[in-house]
N, C-alpha and C positions, 0 to 999 in steps of 0.2 A: 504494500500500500504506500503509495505515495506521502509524503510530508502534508501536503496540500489536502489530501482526501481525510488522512486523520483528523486535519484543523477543521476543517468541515463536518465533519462526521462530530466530534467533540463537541463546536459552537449550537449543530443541532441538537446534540442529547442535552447542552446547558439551556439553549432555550426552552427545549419540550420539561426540564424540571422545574424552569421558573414558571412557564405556564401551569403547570403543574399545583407547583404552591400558591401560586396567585387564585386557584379555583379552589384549593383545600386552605380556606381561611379558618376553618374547625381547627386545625392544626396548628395548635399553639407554638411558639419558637420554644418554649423552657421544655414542653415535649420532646421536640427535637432533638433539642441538648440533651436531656436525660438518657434518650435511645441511641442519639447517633454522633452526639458530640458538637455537633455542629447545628446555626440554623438561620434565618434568611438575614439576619445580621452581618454573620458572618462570610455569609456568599456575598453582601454588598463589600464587607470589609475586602475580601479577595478581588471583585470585582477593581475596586477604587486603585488599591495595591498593584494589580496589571496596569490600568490605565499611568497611572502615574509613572510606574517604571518603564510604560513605553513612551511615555514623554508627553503625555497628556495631561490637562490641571481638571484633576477631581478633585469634590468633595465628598464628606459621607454622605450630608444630602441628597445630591443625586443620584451617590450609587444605591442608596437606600430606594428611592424612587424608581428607578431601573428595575431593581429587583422585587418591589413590591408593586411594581403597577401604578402607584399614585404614593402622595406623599407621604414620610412614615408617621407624623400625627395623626395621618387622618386615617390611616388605617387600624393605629391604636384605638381610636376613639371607635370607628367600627366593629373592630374584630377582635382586638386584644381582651384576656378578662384575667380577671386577679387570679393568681396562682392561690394554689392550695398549697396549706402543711404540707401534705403527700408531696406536691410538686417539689418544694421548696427542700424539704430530707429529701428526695431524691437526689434535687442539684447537687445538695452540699453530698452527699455520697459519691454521685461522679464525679465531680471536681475537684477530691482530696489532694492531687496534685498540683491542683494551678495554683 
């Protein structure tokens, strides 16, 4: 496989999971974290991180907006909901490292 078909092939599997998480708003970010470590924060955070080391001026603003579809207050205000105990012993159980 070419260099070019992987980027391609890659930039499609990133779009089909943003779209993805932009239709599973059920899916809290501290979920995320708890099961897989990661969550659309930090897919903005990586996002912004390329951009800038390819020589572009992001912020997290935007890449937050990118990756959530519209802005991230307003999606808080939509879709975010107060973590639970459970949630919150979870984090702190996965995250004894950080």
């Amino acid at each position: 496989m070419s260099e070019i078909s992987q980027t391609e092939l890659e930039a499609a599997a990133f779009r089909r999971l943003m779209a993805h998480l932009r239709e599973r708003t059920d899916v809290q970010n501290i979920d995320m974290m708890n099961l897989a470590g990661f969550c659309r924060n930090c897919l903005s955070r990586w996002y912004m991180e390329a951009a800038n080391e390819a020589g572009l001026d992001m912020n997290k603003e935007v890449a937050r907006e990118i990756v959530y579809g519209m802005p991230y207050d307003e999606w808080k205000e939509k879709y975010q909901k107060e973590a639970s105990q459970g949630q919150l012993d979870a984090f702190k159980i996965s995250h004894k490292h950080d």
